[in-house]
C-alpha positions as a printed NumPy array, in Angstrom:
array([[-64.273,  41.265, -41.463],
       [-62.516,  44.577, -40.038],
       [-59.373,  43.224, -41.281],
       [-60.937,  42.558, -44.75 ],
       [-62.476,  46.331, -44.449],
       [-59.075,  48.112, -43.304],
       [-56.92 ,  45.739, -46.107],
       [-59.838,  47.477, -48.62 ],
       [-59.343,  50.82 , -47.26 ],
       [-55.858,  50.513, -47.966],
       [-56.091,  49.344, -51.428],
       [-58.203,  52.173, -52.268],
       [-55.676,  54.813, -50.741],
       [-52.958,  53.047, -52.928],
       [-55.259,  53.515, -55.852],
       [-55.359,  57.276, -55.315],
       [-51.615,  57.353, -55.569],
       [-51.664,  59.487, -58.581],
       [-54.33 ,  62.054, -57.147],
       [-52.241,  62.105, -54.158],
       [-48.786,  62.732, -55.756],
       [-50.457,  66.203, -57.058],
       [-51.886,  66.66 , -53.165],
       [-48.646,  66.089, -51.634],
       [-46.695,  68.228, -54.246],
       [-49.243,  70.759, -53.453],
       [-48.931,  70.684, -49.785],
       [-45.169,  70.269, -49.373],
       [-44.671,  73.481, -52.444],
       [-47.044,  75.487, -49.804],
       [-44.898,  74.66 , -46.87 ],
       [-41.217,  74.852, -48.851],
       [-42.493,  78.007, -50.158],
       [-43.15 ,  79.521, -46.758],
       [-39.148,  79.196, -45.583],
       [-37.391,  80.399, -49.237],
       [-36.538,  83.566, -50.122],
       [-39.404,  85.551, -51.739],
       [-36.981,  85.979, -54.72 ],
       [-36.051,  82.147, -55.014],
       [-39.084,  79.809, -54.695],
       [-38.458,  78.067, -58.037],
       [-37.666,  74.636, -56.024],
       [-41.446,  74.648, -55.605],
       [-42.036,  74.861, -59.805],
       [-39.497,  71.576, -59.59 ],
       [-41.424,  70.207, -56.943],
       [-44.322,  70.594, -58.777],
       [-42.875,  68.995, -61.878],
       [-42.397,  66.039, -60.166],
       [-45.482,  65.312, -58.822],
       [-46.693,  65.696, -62.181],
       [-44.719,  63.355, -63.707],
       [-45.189,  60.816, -60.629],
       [-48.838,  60.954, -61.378],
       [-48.364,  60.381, -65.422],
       [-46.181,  57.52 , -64.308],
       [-48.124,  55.927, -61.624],
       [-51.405,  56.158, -64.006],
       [-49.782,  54.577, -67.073],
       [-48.658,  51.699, -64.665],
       [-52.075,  51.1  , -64.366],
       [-53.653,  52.155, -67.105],
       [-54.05 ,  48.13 , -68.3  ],
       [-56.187,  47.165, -65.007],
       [-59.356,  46.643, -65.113],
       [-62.018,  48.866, -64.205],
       [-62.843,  49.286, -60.421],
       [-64.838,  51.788, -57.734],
       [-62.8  ,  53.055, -54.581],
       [-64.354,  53.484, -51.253],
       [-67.521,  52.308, -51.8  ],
       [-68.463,  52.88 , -55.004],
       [-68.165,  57.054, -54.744],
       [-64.757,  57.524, -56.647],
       [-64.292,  55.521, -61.014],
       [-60.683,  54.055, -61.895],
       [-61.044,  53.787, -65.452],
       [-59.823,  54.91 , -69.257],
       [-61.671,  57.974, -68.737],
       [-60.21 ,  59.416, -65.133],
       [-56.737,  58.007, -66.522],
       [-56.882,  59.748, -69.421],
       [-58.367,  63.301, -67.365],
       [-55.373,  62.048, -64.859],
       [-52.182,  61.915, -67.746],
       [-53.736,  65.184, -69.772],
       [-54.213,  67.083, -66.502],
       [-50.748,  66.137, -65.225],
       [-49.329,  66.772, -68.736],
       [-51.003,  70.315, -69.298],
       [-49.722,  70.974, -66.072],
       [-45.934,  70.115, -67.025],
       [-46.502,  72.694, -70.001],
       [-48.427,  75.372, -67.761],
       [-45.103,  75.643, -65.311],
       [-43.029,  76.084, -68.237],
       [-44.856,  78.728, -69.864],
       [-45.402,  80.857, -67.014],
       [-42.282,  80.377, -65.969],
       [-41.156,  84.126, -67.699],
       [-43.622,  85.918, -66.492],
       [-43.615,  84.347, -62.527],
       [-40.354,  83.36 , -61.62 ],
       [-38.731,  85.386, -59.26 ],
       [-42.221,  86.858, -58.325],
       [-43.248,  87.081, -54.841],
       [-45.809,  84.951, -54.81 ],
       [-44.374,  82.281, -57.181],
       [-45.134,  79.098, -54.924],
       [-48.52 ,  80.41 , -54.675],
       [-49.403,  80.716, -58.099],
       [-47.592,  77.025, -58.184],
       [-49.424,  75.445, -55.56 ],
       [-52.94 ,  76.964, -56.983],
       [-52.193,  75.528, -60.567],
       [-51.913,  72.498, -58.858],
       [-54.745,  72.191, -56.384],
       [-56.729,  73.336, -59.514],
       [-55.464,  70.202, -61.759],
       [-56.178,  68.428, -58.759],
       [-60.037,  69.044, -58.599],
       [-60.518,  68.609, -62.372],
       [-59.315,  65.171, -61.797],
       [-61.369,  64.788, -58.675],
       [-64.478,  65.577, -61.121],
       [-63.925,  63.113, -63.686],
       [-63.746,  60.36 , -60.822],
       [-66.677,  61.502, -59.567],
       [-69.463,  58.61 , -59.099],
       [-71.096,  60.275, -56.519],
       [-72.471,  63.686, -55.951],
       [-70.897,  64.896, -52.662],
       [-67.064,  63.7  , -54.354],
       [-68.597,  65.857, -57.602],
       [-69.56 ,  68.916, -55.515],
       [-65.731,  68.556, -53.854],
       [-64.556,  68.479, -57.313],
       [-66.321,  71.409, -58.358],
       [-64.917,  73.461, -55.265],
       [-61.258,  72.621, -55.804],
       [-61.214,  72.821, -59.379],
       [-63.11 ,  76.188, -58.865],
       [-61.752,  78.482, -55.848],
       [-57.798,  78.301, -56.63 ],
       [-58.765,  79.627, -60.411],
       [-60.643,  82.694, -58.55 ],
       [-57.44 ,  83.735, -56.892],
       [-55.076,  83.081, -60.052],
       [-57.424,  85.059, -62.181],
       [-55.992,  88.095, -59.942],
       [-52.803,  87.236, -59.954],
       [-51.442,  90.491, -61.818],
       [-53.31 ,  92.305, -58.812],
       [-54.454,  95.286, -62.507],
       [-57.464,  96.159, -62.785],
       [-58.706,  93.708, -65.574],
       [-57.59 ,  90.958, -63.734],
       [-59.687,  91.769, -61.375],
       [-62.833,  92.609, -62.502],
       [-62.644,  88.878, -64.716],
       [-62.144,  87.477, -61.093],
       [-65.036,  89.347, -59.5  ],
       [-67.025,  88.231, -62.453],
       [-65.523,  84.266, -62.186],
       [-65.952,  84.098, -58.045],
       [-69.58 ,  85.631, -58.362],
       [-70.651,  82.979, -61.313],
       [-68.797,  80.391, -59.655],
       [-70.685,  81.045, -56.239],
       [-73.812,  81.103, -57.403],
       [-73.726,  78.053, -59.983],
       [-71.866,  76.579, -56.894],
       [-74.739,  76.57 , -55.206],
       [-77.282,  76.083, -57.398],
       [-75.572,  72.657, -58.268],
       [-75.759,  71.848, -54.389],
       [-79.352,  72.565, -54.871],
       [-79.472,  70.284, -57.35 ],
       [-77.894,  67.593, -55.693],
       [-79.863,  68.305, -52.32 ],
       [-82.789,  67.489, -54.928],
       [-81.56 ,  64.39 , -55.914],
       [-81.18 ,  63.104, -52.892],
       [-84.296,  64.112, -51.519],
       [-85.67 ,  61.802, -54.794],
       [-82.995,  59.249, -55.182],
       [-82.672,  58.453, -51.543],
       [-79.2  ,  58.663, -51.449],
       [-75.674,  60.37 , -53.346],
       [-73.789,  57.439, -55.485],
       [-74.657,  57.181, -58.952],
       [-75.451,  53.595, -59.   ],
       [-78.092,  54.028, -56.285],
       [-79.707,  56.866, -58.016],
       [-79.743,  54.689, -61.533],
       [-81.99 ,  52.682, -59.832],
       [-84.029,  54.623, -57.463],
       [-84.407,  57.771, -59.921],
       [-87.109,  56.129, -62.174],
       [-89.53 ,  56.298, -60.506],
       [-88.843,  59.327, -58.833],
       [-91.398,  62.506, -59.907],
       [-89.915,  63.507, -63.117],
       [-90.545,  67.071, -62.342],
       [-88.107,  67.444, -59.505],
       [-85.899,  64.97 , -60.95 ],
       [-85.237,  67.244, -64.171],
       [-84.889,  70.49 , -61.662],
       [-81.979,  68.641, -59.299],
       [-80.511,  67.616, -62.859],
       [-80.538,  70.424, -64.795],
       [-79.334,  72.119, -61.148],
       [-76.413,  69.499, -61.057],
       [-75.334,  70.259, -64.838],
       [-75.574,  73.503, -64.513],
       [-72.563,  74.121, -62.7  ],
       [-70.404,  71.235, -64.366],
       [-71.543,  73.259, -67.673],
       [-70.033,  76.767, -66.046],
       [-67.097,  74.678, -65.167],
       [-66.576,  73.614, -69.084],
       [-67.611,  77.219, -69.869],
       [-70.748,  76.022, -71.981],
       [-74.361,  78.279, -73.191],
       [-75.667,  79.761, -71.528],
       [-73.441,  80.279, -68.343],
       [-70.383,  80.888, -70.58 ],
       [-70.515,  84.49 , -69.959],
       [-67.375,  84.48 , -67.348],
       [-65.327,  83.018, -70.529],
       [-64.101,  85.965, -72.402],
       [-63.783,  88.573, -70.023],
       [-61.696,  85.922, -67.594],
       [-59.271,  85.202, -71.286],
       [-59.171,  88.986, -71.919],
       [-58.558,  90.102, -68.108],
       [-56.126,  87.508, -66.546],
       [-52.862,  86.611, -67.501],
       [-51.936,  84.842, -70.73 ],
       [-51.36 ,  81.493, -68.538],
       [-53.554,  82.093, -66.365],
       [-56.191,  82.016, -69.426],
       [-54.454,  79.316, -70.328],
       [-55.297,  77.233, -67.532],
       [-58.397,  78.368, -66.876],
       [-59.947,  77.754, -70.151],
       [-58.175,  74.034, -70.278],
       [-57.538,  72.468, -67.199],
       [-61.647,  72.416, -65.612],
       [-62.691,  71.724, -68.746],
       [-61.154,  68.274, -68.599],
       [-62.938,  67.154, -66.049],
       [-66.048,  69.016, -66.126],
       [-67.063,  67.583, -69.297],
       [-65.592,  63.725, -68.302],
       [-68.302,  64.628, -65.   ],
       [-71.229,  65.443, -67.524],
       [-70.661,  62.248, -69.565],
       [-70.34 ,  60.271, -66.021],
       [-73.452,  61.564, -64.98 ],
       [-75.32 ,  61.422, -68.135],
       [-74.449,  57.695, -68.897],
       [-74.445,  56.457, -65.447],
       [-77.69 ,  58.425, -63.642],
       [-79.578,  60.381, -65.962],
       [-80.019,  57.877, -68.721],
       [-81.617,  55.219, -66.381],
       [-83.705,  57.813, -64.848],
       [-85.856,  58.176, -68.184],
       [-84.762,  62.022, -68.963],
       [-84.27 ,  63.46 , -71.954],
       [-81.093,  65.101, -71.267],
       [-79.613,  64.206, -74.771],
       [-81.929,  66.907, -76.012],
       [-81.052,  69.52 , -73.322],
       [-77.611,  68.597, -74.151],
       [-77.923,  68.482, -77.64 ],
       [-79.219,  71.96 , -77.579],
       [-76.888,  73.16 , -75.833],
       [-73.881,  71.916, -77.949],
       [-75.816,  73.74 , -80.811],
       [-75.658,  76.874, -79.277],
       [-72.311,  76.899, -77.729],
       [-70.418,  75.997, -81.151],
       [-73.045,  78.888, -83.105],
       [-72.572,  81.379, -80.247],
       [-68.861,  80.733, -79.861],
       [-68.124,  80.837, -83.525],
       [-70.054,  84.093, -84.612],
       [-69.017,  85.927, -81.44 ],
       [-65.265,  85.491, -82.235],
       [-65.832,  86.861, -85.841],
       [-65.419,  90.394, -84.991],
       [-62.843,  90.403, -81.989],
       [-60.058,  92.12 , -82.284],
       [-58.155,  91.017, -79.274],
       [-56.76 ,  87.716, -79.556],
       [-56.852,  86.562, -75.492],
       [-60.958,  87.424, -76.204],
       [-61.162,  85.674, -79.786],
       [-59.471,  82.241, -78.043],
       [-62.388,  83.024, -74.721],
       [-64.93 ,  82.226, -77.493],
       [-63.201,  80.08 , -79.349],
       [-62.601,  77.581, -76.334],
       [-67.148,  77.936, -75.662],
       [-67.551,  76.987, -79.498],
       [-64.757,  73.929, -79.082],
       [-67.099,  72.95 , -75.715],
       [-70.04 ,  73.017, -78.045],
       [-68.403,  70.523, -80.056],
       [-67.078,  68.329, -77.016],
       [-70.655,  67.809, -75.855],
       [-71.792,  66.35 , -79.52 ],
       [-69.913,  63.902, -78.421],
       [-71.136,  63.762, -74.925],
       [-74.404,  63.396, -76.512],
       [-73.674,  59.771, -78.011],
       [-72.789,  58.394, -74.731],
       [-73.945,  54.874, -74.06 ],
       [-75.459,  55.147, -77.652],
       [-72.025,  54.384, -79.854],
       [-68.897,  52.402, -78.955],
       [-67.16 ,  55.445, -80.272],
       [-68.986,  57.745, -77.716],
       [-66.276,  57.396, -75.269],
       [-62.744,  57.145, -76.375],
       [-63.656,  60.022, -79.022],
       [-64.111,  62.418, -76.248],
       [-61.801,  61.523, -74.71 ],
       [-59.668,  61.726, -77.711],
       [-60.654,  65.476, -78.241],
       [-60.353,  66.388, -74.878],
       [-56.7  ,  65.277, -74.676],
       [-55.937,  67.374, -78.306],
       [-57.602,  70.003, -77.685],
       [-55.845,  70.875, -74.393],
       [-52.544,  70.365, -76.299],
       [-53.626,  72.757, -78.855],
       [-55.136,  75.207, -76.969],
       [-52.356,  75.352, -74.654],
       [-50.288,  75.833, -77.87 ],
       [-52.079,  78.692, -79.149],
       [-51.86 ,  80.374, -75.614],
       [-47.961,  79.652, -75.261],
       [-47.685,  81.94 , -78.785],
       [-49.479,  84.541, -76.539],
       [-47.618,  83.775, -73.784],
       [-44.014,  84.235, -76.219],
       [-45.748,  87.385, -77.266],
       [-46.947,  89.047, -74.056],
       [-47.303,  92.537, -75.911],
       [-48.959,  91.778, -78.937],
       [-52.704,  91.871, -77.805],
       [-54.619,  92.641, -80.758],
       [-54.762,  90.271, -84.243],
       [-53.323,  94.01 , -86.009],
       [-50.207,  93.78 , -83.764],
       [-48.846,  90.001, -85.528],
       [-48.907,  91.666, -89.178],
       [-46.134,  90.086, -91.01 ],
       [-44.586,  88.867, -87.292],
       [-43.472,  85.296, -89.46 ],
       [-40.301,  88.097, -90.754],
       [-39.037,  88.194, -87.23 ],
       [-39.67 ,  84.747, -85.781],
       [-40.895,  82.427, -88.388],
       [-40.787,  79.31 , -86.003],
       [-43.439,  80.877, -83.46 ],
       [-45.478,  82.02 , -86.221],
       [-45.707,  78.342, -88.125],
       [-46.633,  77.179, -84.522],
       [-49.204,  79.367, -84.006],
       [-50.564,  78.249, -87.651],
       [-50.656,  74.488, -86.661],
       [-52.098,  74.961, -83.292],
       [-54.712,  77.492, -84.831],
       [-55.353,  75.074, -87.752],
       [-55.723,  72.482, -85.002],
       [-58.623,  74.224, -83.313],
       [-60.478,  74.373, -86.886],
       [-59.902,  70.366, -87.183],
       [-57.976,  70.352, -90.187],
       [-55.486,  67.217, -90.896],
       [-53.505,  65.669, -89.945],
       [-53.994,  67.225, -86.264],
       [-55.71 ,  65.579, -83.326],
       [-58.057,  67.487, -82.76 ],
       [-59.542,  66.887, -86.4  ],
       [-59.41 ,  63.008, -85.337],
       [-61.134,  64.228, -82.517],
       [-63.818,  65.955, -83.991],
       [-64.637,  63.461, -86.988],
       [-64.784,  60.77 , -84.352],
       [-67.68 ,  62.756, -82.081],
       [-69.368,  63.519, -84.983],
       [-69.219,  59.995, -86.018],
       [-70.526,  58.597, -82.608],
       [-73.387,  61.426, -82.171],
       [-74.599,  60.136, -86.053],
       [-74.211,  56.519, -85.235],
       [-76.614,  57.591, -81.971],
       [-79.095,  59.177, -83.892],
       [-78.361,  62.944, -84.073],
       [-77.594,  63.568, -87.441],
       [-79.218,  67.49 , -87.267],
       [-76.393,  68.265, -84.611],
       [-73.703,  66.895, -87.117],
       [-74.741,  68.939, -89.595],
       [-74.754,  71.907, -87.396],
       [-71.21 ,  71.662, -85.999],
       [-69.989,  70.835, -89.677],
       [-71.15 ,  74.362, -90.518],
       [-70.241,  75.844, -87.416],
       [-66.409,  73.888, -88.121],
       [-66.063,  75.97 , -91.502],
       [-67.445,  78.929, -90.316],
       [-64.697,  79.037, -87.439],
       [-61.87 ,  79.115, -90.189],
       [-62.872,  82.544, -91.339],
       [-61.931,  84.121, -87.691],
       [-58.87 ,  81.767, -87.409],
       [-57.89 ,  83.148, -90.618],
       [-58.127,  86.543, -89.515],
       [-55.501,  85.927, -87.363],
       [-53.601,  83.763, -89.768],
       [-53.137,  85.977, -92.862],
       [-51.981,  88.567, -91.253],
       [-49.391,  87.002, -89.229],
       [-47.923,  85.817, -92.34 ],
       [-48.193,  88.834, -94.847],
       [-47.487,  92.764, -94.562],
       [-45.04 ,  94.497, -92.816],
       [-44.568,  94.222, -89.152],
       [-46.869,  96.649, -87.447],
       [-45.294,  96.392, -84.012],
       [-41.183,  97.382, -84.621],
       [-40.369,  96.715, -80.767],
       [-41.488,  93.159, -80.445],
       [-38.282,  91.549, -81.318],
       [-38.241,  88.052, -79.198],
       [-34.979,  86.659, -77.564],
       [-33.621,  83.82 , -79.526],
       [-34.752,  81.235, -76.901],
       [-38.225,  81.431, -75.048],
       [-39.51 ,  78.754, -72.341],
       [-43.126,  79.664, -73.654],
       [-41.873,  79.347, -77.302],
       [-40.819,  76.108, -76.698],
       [-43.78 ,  75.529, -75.268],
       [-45.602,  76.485, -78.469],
       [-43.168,  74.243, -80.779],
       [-44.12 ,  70.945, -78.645],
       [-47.686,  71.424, -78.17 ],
       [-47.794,  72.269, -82.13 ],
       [-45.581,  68.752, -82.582],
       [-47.96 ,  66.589, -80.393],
       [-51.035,  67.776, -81.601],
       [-49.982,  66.705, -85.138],
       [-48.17 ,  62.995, -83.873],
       [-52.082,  62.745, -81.98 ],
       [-53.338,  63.136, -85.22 ],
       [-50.842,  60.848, -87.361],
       [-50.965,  58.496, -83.999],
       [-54.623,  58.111, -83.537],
       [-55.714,  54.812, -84.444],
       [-52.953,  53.186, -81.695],
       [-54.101,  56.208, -78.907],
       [-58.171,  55.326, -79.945],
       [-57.362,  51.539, -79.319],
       [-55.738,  52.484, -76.092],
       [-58.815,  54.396, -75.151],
       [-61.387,  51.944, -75.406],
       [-63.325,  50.893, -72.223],
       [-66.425,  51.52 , -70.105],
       [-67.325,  53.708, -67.19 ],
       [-66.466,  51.944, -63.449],
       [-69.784,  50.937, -61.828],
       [-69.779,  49.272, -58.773]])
C-alpha cells in the first residue's frame, strides 16, 4: 500500500511538470539574477523563455490523455487547465518580448521577469483548482506579484493604480476566504466533489453567502461588475506591459476557476448562480462598453474594454454543463482574446508616447504596418471576421442560447455593435488626417512591433483555423 501511495505521489508530481517548469524558471531567474550585473540580467528573460516553452511542450505531449485528478482529487488535468497552461505560457513568450524595450538593462529586470512569471504561474494554479484551499493559493500567486509590477515605474500613477489593486485585492482576498471558511463550515470539507454532494442539503442561506464570497474574488481577479473598479485606473497608471499582463494573464484562469466551480459545486448545490452570473455578464459588457465611449486615453479605453470583453466571457460561462459548446467556446475566446488584447497593447507598447486616441491622427503615414495591426487586433476585440475572437464570441452566444438564455444574447449582440463606435474612434483617426504628433517617428525594427504583427496574424489563423482548434478543445471537467 505505501509503495502504491508514494508510486501515486510521484505520478502526480510528474503530472505537474508543466506548472513546475514555470516554478523552477522562476526560482532559478531569482537566484541567477542575484549574482549578474544589475546592467546585464537578460539571461534571466532567456531563462524565462524556456520554461515557457518547456511548459507549451510538455502540455501538448499530453494534451491527448485522458482526463485525471492529482493528489487526491484537489488539482484537474484536463482540455481546460491545458488550454489556461499553453495560452498562459504563450502570452508569456509575447509579454518578455514586448517589454523587453522598456526593461532591459533596468535594474530590476530579473525581478520584473520572475514576477511575470510567478503571476502566469497562479493563473494556471486557478484553473486547476478543484478544491478551495488550491483556489485560494491560486488567487494569492496570481494576485501579489501583479501588486508589485503595477509599481514598477516607481511615478506616481503607477502607484496610486497599485495602492488601489493591493487594497481591492486584500480585501476581496479575504472576503473569498470567508467564503470558503463558509463552505466548509456547510460542505464539511474543501474538494469540489465532496461539496457537490454534501452542499444540497446544506442551508441555502449560508450556502449562497460562502458562494457569492468565493466568486467574488475570482470575479475581481477577471476584473468583472461590480468589483471592476481597480481595471482602468491599474491600465491608465502602470506600464503599457504591465497593463498588458495584468488585464490578460489572471483573467485566464480566473474565469476557467468560475466555470470549475460553477459546473462542478454550485450547480449540484441547487443555486441559482446562472442568474447572478447572468446578471453580471449583462452589466459588465453595458458598463464596459458605454464607459469607454468617451475616453480619451487609450491605456483607459482598453481598461474598459477588457471589463466589457469579461462580460461577454461569462455568457459563456453561463451555459456551462447546459450546451456541449459551453466549454471549448470559452475556452476558445479566452485563448483569442489574450492574443488580441496582447496585440492591441504591443501597438501601445511600439508607441510608448502616444497616450491619447488625438495623438495616432494619420500615424498609418509613418508606419503603416503598426497601424494595420492595430486595426486587426482592434477589429478583433469587436468580433468581426475572420478573427478568433469573433469565432469566439458567436460560439458563447451560441451555447448560452442553446442553454436557455436567449435575453443575455440579445444583450451582448447590442452591446457587440455598440463597442465598434469607440473602437472606431480610435480607428479613423489613425488612418486619416495629418499626423498630430511630428516627433513620434518609430525605428524601423521594434521587438513590441513585432509583437503586434504576430498577435494580429494569429488572431486571424484562430479565426480561419477554428473548426480544427474547437475539435481539439472538446472534453469535460476532471472529477475524481
Amino acid at each position: 500500500m505505501d509503495q502504491m501511495t508514494d508510486d501515486m505521489m510521484v505520478s502526480d508530481l510528474l503530472a505537474l511538470a508543466p506548472e513546475a517548469a514555470l516554478a523552477l524558471a522562476a526560482v532559478l531567474g531569482l537566484l541567477l539574477g542575484s549574482f549578474l550585473p544589475r546592467a546585464r540580467q537578460w539571461p534571466v528573460r532567456v531563462l524565462a523563455a524556456v520554461g515557457a516553452v518547456t511548459t507549451i511542450a510538455m502540455t501538448v505531449t499530453v494534451w491527448q490523455r485522458d482526463v485525471y485528478t492529482l493528489f487526491e482529487g484537489s488539482y484537474g488535468i484536463d482540455t481546460a487547465t491545458n488550454t489556461v497552461r499553453i495560452t498562459v505560457a504563450g502570452s508569456i513568450l509575447l509579454l518578455l518580448a514586448m517589454s523587453q524595450p522598456e526593461t532591459r538593462g533596468n535594474a530590476r529586470e530579473s525581478e520584473f521577469v520572475v514576477l511575470l512569471v510567478l503571476g502566469g504561474l497562479g493563473a494556471i494554479l486557478l484553473a486547476g483548482a478543484n478544491d478551495l484551499l488550491v483556489l485560494l493559493t491560486g488567487y494569492l500567486l496570481a494576485s501579489i506579484p501583479l501588486y508589485t509590477l503595477t509599481a514598477f515605474g516607481k511615478d506616481a500613477l503607477g502607484t496610486e493604480a497599485a495602492l488601489k489593486f493591493y487594497l481591492m485585492g486584500a480585501l476581496f482576498g479575504t472576503t473569498m476566504l470567508f467564503g470558503a471558511t463558509l463552505l466548509l463550515g456547510v460542505g464539511g470539507g474543501t474538494d469540489y466533489p465532496l461539496l457537490a454532494t454534501t452542499t444540497y442539503d446544506a442551508p441555502h442561506a449560508v450556502l449562497g453567502i460562502g458562494a457569492v464570497a468565493v466568486l467574488s474574488g475570482l470575479l475581481f481577479k477577471a476584473g468583472a461588475v461590480p468589483v471592476h473598479f481597480w481595471v482602468p485606473d491599474v491600465a491608465q497608471g502602470a506600464r503599457p506591459a504591465v497593463a498588458a499582463i495584468i488585464t490578460t494573464v489572471p483573467k485566464l484562469g480566473a474565469v476557467v476557476a468560475i466555470y470549475r466551480l460553477g459546473a462542478l459545486v454550485l450547480d449540484p448545490s441547487g443555486l441559482n448562480w446562472r442568474l447572478l452570473l447572468a446578471i453580471i455578464a449583462a452589466l459588465s459588457m453595458t458598463l464596459g462598453n458605454f464607459a469607454a465611449f468617451f475616453q480619451t486615453d487609450v491605456r483607459r479605453l482598453l481598461g474598459y474594454s477588457t471589463i466589457s470583453q469579461v462580460g461577454y466571457l461569462l455568457v459563456g460561462v453561463v451555459a456551462a454543463d447546459r450546451s456541449t459548446l459551453a466549454l471549448p467556446a470559452v475556452l476558445l475566446y479566452l485563448a483569442a482574446y489574450a492574443l488580441t488584447n496582447l496585440g492591441v497593447f504591443a501597438v501601445v507598447c511600439a508607441l510608448p508616447r502616444l497616450r491619447t486616441l488625438t495623438d495616432y491622427t494619420g500615424l498609418i503615414r509613418h508606419k503603416p504596418a503598426l497601424v494595420i495591426a492595430l486595426i486587426v487586433c482592434l477589429l478583433g476585440l469587436i468580433g468581426t471576421p475572420p478573427t478568433g475572437v469573433f469565432v469566439g464570441k458567436l460560439m458563447v452566444f451560441t451555447a448560452a442560447f442553446d442553454a436557455g438564455f436567449g435575453w443575455l444574447v440579445v444583450l451582448a449582440l447590442i452591446n457587440a455593435v455598440a463597442s465598434v463606435f469607440y473602437y472606431l474612434r480610435w480607428i479613423v483617426p489613425a488612418v486619416s488626417g495629418k499626423s498630430a504628433v511630428d516627433g513620434e517617428r518609430p525605428g524601423p525594427f521594434s521587438v513590441a512591433g513585432a509583437v503586434a504583427y504576430c498577435a494580429a496574424t494569429a488572431s486571424i489563423l484562430i479565426g480561419i483555423f477554428a473548426g480544427p482548434i474547437l475539435n481539439a478543445m472538446q472534453g469535460s471537467l476532471a472529477v475524481p
